[in-house]
N, C-alpha and C positions, 0 to 999 in steps of 0.2 A: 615502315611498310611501303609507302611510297616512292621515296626516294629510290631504292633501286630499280622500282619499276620506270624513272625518267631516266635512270643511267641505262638501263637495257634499250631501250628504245632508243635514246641519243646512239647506242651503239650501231643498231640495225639501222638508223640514217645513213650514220658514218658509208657503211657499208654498202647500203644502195644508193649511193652519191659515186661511189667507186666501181658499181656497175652502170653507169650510163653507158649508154649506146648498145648496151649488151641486152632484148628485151627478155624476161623470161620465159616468154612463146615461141614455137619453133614458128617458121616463116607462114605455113598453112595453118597456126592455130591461134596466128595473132587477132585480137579482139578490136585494133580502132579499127579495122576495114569495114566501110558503111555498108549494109545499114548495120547499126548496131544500139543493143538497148543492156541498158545497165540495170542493178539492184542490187538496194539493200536493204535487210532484213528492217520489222517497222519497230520505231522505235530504238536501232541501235545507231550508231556513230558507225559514218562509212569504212568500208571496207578499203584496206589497201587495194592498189594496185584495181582500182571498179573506179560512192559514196556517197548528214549530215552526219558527209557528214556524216566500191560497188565492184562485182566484177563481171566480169562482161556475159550475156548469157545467150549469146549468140556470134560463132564465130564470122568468120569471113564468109562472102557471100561475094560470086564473082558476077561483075555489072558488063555491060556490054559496054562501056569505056571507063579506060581507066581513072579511081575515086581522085580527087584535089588533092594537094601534098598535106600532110601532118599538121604541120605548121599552120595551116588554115583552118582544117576543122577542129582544132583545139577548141575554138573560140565558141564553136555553134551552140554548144548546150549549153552556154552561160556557167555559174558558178556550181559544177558538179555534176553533170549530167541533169539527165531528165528526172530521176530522183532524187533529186538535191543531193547534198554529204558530197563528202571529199570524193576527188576524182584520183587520187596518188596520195605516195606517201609524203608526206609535209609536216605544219604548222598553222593554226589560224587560233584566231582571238576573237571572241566579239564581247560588247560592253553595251548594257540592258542600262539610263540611270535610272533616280531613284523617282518612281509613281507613288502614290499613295495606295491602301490594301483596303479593299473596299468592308467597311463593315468593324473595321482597327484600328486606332488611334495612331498609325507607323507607318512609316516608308519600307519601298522593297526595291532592291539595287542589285544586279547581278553582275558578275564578270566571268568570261566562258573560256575556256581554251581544248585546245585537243590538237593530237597529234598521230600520226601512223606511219608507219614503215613497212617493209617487207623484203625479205631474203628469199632470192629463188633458189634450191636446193636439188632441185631435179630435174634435167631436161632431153629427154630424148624421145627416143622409139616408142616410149609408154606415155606418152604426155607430160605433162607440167605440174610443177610441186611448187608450191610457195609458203614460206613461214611466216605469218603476219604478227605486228604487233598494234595496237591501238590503246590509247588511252585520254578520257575526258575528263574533265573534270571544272564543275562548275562552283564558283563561291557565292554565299550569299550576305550579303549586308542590311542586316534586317532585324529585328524585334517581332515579328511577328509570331504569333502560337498558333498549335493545329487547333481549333475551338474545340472539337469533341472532344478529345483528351486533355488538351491543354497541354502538351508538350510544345517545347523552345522549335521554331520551324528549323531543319537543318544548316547548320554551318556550311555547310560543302559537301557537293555530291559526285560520284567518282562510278565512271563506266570504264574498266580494265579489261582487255580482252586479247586473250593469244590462240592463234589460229591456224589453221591448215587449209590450202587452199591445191586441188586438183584438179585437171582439165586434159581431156584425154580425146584426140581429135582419129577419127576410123576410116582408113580408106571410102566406106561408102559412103561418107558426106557427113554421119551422126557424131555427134559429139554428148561426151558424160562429166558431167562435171560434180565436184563436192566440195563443202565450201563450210566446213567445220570452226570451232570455235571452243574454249572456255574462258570463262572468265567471271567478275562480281561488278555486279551495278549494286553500288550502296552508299552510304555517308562512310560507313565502316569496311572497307574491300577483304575481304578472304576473310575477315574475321572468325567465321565459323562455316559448317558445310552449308548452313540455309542460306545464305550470300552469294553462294559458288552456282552458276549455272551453264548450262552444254545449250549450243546453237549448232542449229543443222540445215542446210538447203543441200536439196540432191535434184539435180535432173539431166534428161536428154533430151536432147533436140535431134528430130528426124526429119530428112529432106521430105518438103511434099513432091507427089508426083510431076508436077510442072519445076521439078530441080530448082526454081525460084524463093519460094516460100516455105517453109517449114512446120511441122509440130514441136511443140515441148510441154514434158511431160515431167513433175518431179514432186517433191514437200517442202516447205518450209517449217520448221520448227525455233521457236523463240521464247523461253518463260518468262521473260521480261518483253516480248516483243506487244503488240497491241490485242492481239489474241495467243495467251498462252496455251495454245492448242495446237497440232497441227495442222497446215494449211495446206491444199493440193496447189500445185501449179501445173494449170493446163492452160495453154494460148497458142494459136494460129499467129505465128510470123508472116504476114502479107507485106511482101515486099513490092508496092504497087510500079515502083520508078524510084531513081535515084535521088529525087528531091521527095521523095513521099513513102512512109514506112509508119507501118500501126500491128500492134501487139496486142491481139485480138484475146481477150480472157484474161487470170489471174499470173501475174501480176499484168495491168492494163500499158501501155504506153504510144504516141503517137510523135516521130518527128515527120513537120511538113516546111519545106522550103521555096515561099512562092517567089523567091529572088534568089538569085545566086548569093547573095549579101543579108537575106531576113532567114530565121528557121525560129521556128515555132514547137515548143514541146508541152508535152501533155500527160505526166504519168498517176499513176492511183494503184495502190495497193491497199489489199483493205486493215484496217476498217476505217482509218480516219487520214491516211499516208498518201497525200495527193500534190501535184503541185504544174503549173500552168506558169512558163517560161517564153517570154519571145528574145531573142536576139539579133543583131544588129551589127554586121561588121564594119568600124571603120577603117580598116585597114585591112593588113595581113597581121598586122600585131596586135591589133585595138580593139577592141570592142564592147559594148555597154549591150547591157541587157535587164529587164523588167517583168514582174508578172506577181504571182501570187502562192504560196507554198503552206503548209498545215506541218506543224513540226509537234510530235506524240513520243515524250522519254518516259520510261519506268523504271525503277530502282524496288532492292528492298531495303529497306530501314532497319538497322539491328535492334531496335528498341520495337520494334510493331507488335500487338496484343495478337496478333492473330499471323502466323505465319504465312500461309495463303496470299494474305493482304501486298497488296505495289504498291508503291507511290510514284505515282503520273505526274508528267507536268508538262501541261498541255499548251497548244499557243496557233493562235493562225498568223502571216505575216505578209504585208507587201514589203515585195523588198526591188532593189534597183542596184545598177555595178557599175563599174569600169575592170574591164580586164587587160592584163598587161603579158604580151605573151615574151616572157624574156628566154635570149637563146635560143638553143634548141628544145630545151625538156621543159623551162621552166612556166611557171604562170602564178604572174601575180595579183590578187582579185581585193578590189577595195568596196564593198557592200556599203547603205544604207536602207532604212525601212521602216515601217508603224508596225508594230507588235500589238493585235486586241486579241481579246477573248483567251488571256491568261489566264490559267487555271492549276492549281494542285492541290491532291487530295487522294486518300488511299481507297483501295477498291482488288476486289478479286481480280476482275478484267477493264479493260478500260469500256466494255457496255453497260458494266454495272452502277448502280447510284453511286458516287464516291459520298467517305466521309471525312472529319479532320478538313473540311473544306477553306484554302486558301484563297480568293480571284484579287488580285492585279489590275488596277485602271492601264490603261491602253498608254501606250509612248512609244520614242523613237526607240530605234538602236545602231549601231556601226560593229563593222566588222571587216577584218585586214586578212587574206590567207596566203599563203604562199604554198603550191604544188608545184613535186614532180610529175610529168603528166610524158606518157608513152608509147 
C-alpha cells in the first residue's frame, strides 16, 4: 500500500525540480512578497508549496520601497515559517533516541521522516491550481502497551495526503483561496472508509480601507486536526511597517524585525499550535535560529474500540538550527533540541481527558531537512 504512495510522490519531485524558475503564481499573486503569513492546518504535516511540517494567506502587499531580494528572506522565518512545518516541497528526517516510558519497564525511540511535493496545473486569468502530495510517516522502536487496553503501542504511524490547492487574486485587491485535501492518518492508511478523511480551509482576504491592511475571513476544517470541528478564520492584517506585521485574530501570528539581520516570529493557532521563533542572519546564505514551538499529531488506529476516538501525540520543543541557503531555490536546515512534555493517548478531541495513556521522559533530538523554497 505504501510503496506506491513514495513512487507517486518521488515522481511529483521529479517534476517540480523540473519546474524551477517557473513559480505557480502569476506575478500579482505571488505569496513571498512581505509582509506575509503562512498556515497549516493543526496537527497535519505542512502543506506544499506554504508548513511541520503552508501556503500563503496573504498575497502581496506593495511597501513604499522595494522588499530585499528572495534570497535573503528565505532565511528570516527560520525552519518553516512562522508555523513551523515544511516551507516547500522536499525531504527531512528527525531522530527522537531512546528515553525511558514513565510508569513501564521500556524504552521509546522514534525515527520521523516526511516529504511533499506539488504540481501547478493551472495558471492564468482565473488564479492558480496546485496538486499536492505529502506523506509522513513515523517509526517506533518500543515495547510499550496502551495500559487501558493493553494493546502493543503502534509500530508506525503514517499521515497520507493528496491535495488541491487554489488561489484566485481580483482586480480590487481581494483574494479567494481554497486549500482542499484527502487523505488517512493511521498506523493502517486507506484501510477502510473510517481512516479516510477530507481537509478544508476556505477564505478571503479583503483590502482594508487604509489599502494597507486587510481583512480575512474563511473556515478551517480538519477531523484529525486538534479540534475536529470547524473553525472560523477571522483576523485583521495590520501591516504596521516593513520590519513589523501582526495577524490580529484566528489563526494569530506576529513578524517583528528590530535589525535588519534579527526577525522574531510569533504564531498560535488553536488550541495547542503555537510556536515563538527568533532568527539571526549570518550572512546572505547562513543563518541560525532558536525559540520554542508545541508540536500536536492525530491519527485513527484501525484497531480503536470506539470509532470517534484519535490518537494524539503530543510534545512541546526547544529547538535551535543552522540553515543553509543553497543556490537559488534551495535550503538546507540542520535542527537540534529538548523534546518534554511527551504525551500519547486516545481521546475524542485533543480537550478531552485521554485514555491508553503513554508519557515519555523528556530528551534530545536532531533533525536534517532539505527544501524547495519559492
Amino acid at each position: 500500500m505504501t510503496r506506491p504512495i513514495w513512487v507517486l510522490l518521488l515522481l511529483m519531485l521529479a517534476l517540480t525540480g523540473r519546474s524551477l524558475g517557473q513559480s505557480p503564481y502569476a506575478p500579482s499573486q505571488h505569496p513571498s512578497a512581505e509582509p506575509s503569513y503562512a498556515y497549516s492546518p493543526p496537527g497535519e504535516p505542512g502543506l506544499p508549496w506554504a508548513e511541520p511540517e503552508a501556503v500563503e494567506l496573504a498575497p502581496e502587499v506593495v511597501l513604499p520601497e522595494e522588499p530585499p531580494p528572495k534570497e535573503q528572506r528565505r532565511g528570516r522565518q527560520g525552519k518553516g515559517g512562522p508555523f513551523g512545518g515544511s516551507a516547500g516541497p522536499g525531504y527531512g528526517v528527525e531522530w527522537f533516541p531512546a528515553q525511558p516510558v514513565q510508569g513501564q519497564d521500556v524504552d521509546f525511540q522514534l525515527f520521523e521522516q516526511n516529504a511533499s511535493a506539488g504540481l501547478p496545473i493551472y495558471r492564468g486569468d482565473y488564479g492558480t491550481a496546485v496538486l499536492t502530495v505529502g506523506v509522513q510517516n513515523t517509526h517506533y522502536f518500543t515495547d510499550a502497551v496502551l495500559p487501558d487496553t493493553g494493546r502493543a503501542f503502534p509500530d508506525e504511524l503514517w499521515n497520507v495526503k493528496f491535495g488541491l490547492t487554489y488561489i484566485r487574486q481580483f482586480d480590487s485587491g481581494s483574494s479567494l483561496g481554497i486549500i482542499s485535501s484527502v487523505g488517512s492518518a493511521s498506523d493502517q492508511p486507506f484501510q477502510s472508509g473510517d481512516e479516510i478523511n477530507l481537509n478544508l480551509i476556505s477564505f478571503l482576504r479583503k483590502p482594508a480601507w487604509n489599502e494597507r491592511d486587510a481583512w480575512m475571513f474563511g473556515v478551517m476544517y480538519s477531523p484529525t486536526g486538534s479540534l475536529n470541528f470547524p473553525v472560523p478564520i477571522i483576523a485583521y492584517e495590520w501591516n504596521r511597517s516593513e520590519s513589523f506585521q501582526m495577524n490580529l485574530g484566528i489563526p494569530f501570528s506576529m513578524t517583528w524585525r528590530p535589525r535588519e539581520d534579527w526577525t522574531l516570529n510569533l504564531a498560535y493557532v488553536p488550541l495547542t499550535n503555537g510556536s515563538v521563533m527568533l532568527t539571526h542572519d549570518l550572512a546572505e546564505d547562513w543563518h541560525i535560529y532558536g525559540g520554542y514551538k508545541s508540536v500536536a499529531q492525530s491519527y485513527f488506529l484501525s484497531d480503536r474500540v470506539d470509532k470517534d476516538d484519535r490518537f494524539f501525540s503530543l510534545q512541546q520543543r526547544l529547538v535551535s538550527g543552522i540553515r543553509w541557503d543553497v543556490g537559488k531555490y534551495g535550503a538546507l536546515d540542520l535542527s537540534t533540541g529538548y523534546a518534554f512534555d511527551r504525551r500519547y493517548g486516545e481521546g475524542e478531541n485533543q480537550g478531552s481527558t485521554l485514555h491508553d495513556e503513554v508519557q515519555v521522559e523528556p530528551g534530545a533530538f536532531i533533525g536534517l531537512d532539505f527544501r524547495l523554497l519559492f
